[in-house]
PDB file of N, CA, C and O in Angstrom, chain B, residues numbered from 101:
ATOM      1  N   UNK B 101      95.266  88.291 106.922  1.00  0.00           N
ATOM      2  CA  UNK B 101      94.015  89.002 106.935  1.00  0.00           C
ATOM      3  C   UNK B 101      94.322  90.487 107.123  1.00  0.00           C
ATOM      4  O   UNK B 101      95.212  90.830 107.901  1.00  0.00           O
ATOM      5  N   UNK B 102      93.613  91.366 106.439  1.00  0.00           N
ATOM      6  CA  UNK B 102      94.212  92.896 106.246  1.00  0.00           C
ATOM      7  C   UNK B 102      92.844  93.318 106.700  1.00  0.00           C
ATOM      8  O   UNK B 102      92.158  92.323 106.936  1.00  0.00           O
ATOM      9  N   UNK B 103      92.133  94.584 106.929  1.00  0.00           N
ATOM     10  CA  UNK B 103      91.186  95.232 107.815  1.00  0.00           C
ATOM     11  C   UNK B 103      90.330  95.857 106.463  1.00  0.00           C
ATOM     12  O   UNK B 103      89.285  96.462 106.702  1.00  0.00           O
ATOM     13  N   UNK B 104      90.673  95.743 105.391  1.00  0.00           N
ATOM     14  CA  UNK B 104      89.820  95.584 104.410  1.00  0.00           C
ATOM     15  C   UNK B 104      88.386  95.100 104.515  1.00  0.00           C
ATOM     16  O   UNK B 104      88.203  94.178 105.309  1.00  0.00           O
ATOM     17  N   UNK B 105      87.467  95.508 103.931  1.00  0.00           N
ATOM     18  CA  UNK B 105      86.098  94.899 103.916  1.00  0.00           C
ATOM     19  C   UNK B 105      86.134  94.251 102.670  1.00  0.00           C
ATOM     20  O   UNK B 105      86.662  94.924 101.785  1.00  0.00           O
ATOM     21  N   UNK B 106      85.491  92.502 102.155  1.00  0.00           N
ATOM     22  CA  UNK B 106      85.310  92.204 100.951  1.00  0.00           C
ATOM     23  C   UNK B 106      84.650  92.677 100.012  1.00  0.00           C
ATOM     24  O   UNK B 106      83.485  92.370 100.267  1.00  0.00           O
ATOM     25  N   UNK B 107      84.690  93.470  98.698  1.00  0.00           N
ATOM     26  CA  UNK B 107      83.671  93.375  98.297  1.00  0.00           C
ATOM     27  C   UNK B 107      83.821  92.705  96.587  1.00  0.00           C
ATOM     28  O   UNK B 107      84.721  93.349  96.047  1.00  0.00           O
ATOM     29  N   UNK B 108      83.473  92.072  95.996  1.00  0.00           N
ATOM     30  CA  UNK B 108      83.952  91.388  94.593  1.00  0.00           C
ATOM     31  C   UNK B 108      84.654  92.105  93.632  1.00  0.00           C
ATOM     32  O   UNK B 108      85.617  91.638  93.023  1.00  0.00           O
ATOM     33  N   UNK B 109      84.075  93.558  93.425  1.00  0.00           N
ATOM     34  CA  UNK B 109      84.703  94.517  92.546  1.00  0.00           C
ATOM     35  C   UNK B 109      84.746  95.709  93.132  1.00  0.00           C
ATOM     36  O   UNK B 109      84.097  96.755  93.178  1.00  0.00           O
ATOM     37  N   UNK B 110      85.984  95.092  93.690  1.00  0.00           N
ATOM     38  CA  UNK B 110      86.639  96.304  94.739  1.00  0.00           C
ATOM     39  C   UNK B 110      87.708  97.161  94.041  1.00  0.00           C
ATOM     40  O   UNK B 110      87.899  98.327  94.389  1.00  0.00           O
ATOM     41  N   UNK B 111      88.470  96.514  92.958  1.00  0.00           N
ATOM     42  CA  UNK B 111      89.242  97.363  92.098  1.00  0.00           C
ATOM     43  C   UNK B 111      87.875  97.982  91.167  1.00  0.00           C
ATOM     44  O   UNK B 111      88.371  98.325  90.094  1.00  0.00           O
ATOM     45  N   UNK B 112      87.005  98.146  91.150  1.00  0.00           N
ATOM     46  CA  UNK B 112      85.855  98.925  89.812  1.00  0.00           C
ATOM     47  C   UNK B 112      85.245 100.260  90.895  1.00  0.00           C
ATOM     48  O   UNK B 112      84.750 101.267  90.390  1.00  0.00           O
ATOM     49  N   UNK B 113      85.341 100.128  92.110  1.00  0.00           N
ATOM     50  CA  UNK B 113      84.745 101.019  93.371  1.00  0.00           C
ATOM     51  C   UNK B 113      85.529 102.416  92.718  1.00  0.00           C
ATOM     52  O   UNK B 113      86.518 102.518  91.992  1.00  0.00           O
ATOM     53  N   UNK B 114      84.704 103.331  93.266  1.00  0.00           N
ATOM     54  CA  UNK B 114      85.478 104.779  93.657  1.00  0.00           C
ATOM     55  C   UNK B 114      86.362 104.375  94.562  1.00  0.00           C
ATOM     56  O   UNK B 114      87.579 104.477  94.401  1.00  0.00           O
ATOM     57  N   UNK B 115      85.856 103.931  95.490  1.00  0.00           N
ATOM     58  CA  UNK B 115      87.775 103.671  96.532  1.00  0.00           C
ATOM     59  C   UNK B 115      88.477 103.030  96.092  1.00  0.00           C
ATOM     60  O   UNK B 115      88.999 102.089  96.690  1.00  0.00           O
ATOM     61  N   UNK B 116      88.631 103.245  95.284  1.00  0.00           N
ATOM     62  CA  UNK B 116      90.392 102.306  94.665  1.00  0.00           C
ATOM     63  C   UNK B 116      90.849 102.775  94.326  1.00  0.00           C
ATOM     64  O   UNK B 116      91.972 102.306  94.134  1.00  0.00           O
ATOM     65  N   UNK B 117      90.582 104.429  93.762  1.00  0.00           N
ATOM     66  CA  UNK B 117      91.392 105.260  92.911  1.00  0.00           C
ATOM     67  C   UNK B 117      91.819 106.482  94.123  1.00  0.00           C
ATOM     68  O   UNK B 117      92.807 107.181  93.903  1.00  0.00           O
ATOM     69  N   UNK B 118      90.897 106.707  95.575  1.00  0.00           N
ATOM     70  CA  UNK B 118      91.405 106.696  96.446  1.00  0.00           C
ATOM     71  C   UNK B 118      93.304 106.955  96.706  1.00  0.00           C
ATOM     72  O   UNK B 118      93.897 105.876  96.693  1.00  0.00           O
ATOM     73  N   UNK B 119      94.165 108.109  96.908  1.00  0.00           N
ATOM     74  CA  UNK B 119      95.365 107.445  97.398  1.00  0.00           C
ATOM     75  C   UNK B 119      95.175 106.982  98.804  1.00  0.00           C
ATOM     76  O   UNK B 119      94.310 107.356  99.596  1.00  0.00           O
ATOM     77  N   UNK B 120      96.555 105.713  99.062  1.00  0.00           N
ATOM     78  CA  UNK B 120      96.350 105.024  99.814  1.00  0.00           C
ATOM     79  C   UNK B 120      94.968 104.178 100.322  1.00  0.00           C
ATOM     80  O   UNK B 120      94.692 103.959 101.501  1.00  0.00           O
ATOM     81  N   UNK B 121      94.284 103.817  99.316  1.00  0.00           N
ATOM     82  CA  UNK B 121      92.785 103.289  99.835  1.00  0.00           C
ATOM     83  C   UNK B 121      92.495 102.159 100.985  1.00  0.00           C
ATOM     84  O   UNK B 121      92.971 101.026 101.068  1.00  0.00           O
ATOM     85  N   UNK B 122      92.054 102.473 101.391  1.00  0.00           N
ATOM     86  CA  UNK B 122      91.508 101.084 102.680  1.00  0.00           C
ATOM     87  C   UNK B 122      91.035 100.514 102.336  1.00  0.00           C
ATOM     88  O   UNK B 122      90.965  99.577 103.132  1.00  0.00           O
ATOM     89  N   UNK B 123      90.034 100.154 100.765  1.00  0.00           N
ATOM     90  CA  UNK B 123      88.773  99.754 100.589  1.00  0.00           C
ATOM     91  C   UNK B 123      87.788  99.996 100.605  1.00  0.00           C
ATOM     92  O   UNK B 123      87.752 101.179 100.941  1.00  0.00           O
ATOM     93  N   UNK B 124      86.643  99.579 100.424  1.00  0.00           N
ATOM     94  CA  UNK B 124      85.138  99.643 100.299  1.00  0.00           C
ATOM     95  C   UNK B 124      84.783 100.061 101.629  1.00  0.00           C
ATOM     96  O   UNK B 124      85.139  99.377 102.588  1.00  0.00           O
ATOM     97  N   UNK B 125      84.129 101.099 101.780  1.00  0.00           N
ATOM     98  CA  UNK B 125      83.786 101.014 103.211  1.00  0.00           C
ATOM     99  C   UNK B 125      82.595 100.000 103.542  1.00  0.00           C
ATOM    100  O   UNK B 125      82.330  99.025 102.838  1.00  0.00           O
ATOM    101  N   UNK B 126      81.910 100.359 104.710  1.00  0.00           N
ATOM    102  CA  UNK B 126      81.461  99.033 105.299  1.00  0.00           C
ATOM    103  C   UNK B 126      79.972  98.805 104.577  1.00  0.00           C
ATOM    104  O   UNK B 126      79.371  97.830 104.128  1.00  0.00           O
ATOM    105  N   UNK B 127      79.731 100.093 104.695  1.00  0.00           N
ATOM    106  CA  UNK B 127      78.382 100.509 103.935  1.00  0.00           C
ATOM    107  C   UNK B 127      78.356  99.688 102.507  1.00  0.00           C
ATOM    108  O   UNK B 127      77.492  98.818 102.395  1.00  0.00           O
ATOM    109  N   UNK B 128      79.033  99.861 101.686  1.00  0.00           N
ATOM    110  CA  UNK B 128      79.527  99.578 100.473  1.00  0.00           C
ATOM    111  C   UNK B 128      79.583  97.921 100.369  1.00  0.00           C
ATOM    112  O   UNK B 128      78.907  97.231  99.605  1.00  0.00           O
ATOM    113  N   UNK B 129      80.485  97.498 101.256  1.00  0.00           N
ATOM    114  CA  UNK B 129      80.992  95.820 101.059  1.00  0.00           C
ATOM    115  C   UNK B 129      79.929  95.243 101.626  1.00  0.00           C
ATOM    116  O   UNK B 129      79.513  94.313 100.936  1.00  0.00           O
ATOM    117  N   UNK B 130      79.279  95.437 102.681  1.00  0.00           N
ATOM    118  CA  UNK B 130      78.473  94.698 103.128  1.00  0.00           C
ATOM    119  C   UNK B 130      76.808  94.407 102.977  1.00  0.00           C
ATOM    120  O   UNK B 130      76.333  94.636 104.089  1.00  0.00           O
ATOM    121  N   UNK B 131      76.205  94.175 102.453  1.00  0.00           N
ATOM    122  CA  UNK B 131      74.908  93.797 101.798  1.00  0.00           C
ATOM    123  C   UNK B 131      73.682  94.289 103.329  1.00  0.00           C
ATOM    124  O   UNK B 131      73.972  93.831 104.434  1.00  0.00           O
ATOM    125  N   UNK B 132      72.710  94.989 103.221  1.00  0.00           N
ATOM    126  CA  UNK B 132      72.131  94.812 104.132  1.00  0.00           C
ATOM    127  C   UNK B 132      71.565  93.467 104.792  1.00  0.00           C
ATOM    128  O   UNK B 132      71.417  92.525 104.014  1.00  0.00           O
ATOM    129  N   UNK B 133      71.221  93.262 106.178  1.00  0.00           N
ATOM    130  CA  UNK B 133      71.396  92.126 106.171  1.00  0.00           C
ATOM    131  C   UNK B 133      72.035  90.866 106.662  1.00  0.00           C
ATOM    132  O   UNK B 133      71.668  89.851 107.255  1.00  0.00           O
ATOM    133  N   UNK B 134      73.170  91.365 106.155  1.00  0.00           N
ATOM    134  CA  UNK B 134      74.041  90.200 106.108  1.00  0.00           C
ATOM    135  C   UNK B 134      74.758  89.464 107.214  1.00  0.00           C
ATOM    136  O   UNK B 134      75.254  90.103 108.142  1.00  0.00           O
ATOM    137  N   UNK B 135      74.834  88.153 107.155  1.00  0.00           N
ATOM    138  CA  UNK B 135      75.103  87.451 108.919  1.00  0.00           C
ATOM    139  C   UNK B 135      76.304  87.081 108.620  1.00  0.00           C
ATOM    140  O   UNK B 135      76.643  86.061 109.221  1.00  0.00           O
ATOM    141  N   UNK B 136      77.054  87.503 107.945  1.00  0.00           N
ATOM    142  CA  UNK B 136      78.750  87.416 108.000  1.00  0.00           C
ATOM    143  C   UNK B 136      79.160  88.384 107.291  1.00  0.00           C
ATOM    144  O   UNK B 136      78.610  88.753 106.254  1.00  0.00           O
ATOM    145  N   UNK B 137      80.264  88.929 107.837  1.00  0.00           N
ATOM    146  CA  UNK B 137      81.219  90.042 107.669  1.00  0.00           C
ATOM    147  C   UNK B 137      82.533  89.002 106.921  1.00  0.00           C
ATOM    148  O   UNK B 137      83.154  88.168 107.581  1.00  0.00           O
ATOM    149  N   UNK B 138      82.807  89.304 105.231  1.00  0.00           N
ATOM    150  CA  UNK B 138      83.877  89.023 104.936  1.00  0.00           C
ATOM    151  C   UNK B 138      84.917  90.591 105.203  1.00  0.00           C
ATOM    152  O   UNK B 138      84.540  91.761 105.127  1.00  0.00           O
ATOM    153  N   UNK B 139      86.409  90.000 105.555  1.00  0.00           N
ATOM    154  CA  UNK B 139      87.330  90.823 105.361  1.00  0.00           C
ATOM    155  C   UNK B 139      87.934  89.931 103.886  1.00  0.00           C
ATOM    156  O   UNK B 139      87.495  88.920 103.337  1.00  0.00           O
ATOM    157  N   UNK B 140      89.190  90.869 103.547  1.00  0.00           N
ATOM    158  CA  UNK B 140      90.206  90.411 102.406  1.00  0.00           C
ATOM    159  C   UNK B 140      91.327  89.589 103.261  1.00  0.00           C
ATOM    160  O   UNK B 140      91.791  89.986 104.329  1.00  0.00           O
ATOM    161  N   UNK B 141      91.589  88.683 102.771  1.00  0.00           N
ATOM    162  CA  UNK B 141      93.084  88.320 102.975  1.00  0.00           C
ATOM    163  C   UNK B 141      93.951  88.217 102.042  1.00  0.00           C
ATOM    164  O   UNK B 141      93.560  88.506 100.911  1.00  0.00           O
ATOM    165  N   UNK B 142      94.911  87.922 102.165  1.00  0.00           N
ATOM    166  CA  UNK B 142      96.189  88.485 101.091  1.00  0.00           C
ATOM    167  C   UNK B 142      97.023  87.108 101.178  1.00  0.00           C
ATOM    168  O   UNK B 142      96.875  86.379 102.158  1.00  0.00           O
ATOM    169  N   UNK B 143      98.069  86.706  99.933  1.00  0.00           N
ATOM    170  CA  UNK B 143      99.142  86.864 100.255  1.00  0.00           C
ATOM    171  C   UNK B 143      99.230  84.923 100.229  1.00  0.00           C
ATOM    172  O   UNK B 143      98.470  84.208  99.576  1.00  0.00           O
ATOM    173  N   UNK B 144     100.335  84.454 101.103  1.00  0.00           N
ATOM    174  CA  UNK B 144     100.909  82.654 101.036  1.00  0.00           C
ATOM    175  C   UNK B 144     100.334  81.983 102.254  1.00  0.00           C
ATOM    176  O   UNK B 144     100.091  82.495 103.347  1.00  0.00           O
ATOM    177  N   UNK B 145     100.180  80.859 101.900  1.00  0.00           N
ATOM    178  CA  UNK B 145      99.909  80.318 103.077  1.00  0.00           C
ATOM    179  C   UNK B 145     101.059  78.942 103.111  1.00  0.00           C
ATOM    180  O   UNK B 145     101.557  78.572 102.047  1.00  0.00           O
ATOM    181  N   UNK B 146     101.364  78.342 104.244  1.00  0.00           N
ATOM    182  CA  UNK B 146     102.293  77.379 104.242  1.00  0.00           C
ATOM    183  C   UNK B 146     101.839  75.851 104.229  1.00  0.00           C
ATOM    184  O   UNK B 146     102.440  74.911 104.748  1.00  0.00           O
ATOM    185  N   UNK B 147     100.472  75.811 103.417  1.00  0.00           N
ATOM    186  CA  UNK B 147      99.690  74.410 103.597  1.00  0.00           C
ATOM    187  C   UNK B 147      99.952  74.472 101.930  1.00  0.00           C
ATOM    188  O   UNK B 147     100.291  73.422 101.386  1.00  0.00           O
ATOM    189  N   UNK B 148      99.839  75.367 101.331  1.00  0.00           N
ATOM    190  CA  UNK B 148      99.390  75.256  99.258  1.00  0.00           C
ATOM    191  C   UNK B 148     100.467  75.559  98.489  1.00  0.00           C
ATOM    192  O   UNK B 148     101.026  76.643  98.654  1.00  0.00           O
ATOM    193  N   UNK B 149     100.867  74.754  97.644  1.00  0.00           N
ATOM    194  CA  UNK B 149     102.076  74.639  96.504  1.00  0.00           C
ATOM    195  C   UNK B 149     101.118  75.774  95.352  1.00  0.00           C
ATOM    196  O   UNK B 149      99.968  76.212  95.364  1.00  0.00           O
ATOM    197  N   UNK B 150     102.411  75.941  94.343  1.00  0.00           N
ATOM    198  CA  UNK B 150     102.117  76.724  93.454  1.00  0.00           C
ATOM    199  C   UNK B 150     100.805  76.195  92.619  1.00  0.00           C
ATOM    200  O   UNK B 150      99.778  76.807  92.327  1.00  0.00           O
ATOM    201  N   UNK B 151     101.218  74.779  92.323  1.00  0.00           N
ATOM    202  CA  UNK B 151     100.121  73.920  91.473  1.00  0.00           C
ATOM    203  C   UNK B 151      98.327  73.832  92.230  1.00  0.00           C
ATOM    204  O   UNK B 151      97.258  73.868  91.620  1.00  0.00           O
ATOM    205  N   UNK B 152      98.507  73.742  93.322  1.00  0.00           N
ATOM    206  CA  UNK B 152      97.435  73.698  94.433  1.00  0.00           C
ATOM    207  C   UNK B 152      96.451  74.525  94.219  1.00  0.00           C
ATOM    208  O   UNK B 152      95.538  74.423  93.401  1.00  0.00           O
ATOM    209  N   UNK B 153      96.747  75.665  95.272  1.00  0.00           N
ATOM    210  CA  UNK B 153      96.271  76.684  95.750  1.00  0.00           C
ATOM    211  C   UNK B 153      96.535  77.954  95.110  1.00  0.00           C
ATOM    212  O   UNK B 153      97.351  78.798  95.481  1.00  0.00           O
ATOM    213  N   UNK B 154      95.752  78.006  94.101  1.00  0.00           N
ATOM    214  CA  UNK B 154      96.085  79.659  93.324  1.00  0.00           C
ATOM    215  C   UNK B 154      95.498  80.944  94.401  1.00  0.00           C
ATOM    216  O   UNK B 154      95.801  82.119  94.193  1.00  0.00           O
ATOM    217  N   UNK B 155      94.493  80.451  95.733  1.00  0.00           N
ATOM    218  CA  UNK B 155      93.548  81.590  95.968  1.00  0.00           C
ATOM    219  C   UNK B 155      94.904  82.251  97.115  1.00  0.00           C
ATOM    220  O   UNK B 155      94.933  83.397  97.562  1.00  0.00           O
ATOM    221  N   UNK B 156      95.919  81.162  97.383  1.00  0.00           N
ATOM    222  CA  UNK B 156      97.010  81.769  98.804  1.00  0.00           C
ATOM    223  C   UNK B 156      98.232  82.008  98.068  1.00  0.00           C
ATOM    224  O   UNK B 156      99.297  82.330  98.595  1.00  0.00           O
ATOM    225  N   UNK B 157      97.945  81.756  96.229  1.00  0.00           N
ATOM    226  CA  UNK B 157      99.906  82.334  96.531  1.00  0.00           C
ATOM    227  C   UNK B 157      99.956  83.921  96.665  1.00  0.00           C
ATOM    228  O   UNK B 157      98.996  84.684  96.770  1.00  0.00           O
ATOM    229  N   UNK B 158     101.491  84.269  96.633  1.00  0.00           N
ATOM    230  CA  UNK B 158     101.338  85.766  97.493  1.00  0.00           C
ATOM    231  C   UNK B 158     100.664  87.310  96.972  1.00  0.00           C
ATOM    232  O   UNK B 158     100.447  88.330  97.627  1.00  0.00           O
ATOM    233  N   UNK B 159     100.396  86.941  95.214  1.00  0.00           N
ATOM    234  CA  UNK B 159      99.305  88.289  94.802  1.00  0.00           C
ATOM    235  C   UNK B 159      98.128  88.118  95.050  1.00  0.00           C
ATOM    236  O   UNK B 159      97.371  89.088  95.010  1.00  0.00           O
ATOM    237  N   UNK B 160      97.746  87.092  95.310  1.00  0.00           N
ATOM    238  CA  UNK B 160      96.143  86.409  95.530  1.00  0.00           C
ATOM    239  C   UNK B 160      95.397  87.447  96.305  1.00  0.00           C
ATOM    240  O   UNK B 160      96.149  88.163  96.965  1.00  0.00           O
ATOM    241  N   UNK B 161      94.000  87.753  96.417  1.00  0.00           N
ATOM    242  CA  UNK B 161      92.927  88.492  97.424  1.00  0.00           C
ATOM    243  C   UNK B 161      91.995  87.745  97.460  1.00  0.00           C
ATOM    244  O   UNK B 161      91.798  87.268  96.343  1.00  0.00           O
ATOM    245  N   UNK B 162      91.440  87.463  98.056  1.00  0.00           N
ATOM    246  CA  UNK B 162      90.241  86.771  98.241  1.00  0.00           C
ATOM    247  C   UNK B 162      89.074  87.298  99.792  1.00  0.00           C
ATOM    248  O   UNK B 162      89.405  88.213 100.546  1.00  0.00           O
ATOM    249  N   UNK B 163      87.856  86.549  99.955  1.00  0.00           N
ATOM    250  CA  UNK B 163      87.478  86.804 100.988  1.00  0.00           C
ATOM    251  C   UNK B 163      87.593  85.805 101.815  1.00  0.00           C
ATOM    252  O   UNK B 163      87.920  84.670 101.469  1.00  0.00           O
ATOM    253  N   UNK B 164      87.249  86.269 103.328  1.00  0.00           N
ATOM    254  CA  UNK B 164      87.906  85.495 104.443  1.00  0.00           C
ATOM    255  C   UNK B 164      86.128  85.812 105.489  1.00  0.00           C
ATOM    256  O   UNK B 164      85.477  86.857 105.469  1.00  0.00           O
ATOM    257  N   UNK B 165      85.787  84.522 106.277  1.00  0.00           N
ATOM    258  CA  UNK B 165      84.898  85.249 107.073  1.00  0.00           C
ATOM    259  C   UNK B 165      85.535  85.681 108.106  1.00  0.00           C
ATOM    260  O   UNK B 165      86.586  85.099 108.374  1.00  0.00           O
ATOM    261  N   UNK B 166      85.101  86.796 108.968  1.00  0.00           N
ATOM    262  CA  UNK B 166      85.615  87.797 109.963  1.00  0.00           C
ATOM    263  C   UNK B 166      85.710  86.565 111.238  1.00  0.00           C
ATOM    264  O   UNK B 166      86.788  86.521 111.832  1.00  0.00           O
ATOM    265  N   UNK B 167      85.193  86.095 111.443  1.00  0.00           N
ATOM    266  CA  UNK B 167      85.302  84.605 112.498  1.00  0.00           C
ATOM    267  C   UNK B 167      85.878  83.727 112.352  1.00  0.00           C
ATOM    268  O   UNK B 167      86.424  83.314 113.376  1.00  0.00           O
ATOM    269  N   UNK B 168      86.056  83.128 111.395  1.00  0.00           N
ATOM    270  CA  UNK B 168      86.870  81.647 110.986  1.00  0.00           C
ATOM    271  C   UNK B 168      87.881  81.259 111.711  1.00  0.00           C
ATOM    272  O   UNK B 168      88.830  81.887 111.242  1.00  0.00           O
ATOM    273  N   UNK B 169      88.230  80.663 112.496  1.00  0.00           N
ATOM    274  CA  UNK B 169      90.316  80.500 112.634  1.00  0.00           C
ATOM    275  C   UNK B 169      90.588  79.627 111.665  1.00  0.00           C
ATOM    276  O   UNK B 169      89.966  78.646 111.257  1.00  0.00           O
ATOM    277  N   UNK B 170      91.766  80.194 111.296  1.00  0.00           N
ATOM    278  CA  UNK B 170      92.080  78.925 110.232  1.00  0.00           C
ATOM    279  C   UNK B 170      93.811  79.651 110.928  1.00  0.00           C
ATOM    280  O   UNK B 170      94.310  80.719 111.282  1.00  0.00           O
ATOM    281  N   UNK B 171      94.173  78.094 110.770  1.00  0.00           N
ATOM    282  CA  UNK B 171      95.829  78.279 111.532  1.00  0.00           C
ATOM    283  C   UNK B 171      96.992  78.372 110.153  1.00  0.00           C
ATOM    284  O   UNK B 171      98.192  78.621 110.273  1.00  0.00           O
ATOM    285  N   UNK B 172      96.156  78.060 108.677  1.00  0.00           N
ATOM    286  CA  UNK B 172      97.100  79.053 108.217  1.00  0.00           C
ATOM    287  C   UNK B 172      97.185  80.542 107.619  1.00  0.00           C
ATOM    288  O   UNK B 172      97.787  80.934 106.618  1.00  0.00           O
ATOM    289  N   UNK B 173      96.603  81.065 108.300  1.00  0.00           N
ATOM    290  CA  UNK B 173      95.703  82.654 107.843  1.00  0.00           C
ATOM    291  C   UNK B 173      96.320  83.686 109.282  1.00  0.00           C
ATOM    292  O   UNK B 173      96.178  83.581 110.500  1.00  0.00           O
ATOM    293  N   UNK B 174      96.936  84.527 108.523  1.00  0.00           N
ATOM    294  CA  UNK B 174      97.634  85.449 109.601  1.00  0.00           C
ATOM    295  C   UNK B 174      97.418  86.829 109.110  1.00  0.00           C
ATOM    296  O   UNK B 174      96.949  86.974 107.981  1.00  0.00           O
ATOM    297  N   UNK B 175      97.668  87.709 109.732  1.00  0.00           N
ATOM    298  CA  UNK B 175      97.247  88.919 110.097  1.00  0.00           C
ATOM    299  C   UNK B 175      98.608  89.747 109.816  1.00  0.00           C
ATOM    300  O   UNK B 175      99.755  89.387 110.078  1.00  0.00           O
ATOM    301  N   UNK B 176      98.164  90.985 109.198  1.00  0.00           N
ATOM    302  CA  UNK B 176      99.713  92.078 109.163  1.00  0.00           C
ATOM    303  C   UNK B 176      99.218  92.912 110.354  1.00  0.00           C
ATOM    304  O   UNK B 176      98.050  92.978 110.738  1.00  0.00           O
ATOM    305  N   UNK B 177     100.273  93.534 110.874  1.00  0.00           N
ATOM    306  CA  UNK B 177     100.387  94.562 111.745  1.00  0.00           C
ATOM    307  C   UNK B 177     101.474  95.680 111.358  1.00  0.00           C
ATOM    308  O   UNK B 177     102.703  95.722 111.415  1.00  0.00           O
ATOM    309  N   UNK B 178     100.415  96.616 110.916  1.00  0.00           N
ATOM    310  CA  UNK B 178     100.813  98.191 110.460  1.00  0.00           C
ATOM    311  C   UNK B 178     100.458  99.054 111.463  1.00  0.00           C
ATOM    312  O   UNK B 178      99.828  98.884 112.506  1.00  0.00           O
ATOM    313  N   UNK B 179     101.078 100.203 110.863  1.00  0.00           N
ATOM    314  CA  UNK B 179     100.736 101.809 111.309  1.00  0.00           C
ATOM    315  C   UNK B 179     100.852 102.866 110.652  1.00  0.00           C
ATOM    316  O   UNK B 179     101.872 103.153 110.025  1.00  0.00           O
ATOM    317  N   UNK B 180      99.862 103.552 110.709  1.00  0.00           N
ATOM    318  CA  UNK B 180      99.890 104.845 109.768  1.00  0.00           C
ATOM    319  C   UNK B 180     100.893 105.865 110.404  1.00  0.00           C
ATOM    320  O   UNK B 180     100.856 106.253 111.571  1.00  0.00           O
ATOM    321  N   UNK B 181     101.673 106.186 109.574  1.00  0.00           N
ATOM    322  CA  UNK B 181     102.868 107.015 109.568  1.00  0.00           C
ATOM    323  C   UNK B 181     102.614 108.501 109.228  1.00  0.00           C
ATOM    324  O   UNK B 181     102.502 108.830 108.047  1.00  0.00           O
ATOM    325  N   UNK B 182     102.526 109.349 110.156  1.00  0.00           N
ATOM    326  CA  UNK B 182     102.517 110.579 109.709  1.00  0.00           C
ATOM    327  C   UNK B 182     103.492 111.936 109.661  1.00  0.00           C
ATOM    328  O   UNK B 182     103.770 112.613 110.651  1.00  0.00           O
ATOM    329  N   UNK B 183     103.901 112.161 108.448  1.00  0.00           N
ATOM    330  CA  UNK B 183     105.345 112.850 108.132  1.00  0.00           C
ATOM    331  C   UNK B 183     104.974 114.199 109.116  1.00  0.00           C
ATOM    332  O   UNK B 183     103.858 114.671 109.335  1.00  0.00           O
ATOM    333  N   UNK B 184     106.169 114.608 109.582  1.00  0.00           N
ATOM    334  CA  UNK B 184     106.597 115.334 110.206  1.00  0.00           C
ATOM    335  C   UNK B 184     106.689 116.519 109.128  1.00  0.00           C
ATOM    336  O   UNK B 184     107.392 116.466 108.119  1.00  0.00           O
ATOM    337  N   UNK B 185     105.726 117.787 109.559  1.00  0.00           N
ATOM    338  CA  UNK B 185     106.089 118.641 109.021  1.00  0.00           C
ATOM    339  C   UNK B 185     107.541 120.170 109.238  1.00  0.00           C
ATOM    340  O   UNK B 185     107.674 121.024 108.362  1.00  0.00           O
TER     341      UNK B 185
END
């Protein structure tokens, strides 16, 4: 799960052309309204074969609800790096 907000046509957004983009902001992804917050998740999971699960192999994006546990759905941990001038 990445800190992304879902939104369906998130590559067609002005933020995608964005460098380094975060995504849709919240305003944007989220529908007024709305009683669940999807984020994006990314990437493999260790339950789905190639034949299976097309939505977890590792180019995959999809949405995730912001609550769910699911024990095969994990989280990256980054940091923004800022060059030394």
């Amino acid at each position: 799960m990445v800190a992304d907000f879902y939104h369906p046509n998130a590559y067609e957004l002005a933020s995608a052309t964005a460098p380094n983009s975060a995504g849709p902001s919240e305003k944007v992804a989220i529908p007024p309204g709305a009683k669940v917050i999807y984020k994006v998740t990314k990437g493999g999971s260790f339950l789905c074969s190639d034949v299976w699960c097309k939505g977890y192999q590792p180019g995959s994006r999809q949405q995730i609800d912001n609550e769910s546990p699911s024990n095969h759905t994990g989280f990256r941990c980054v940091m923004d790096v800022v060059a030394a001038e």
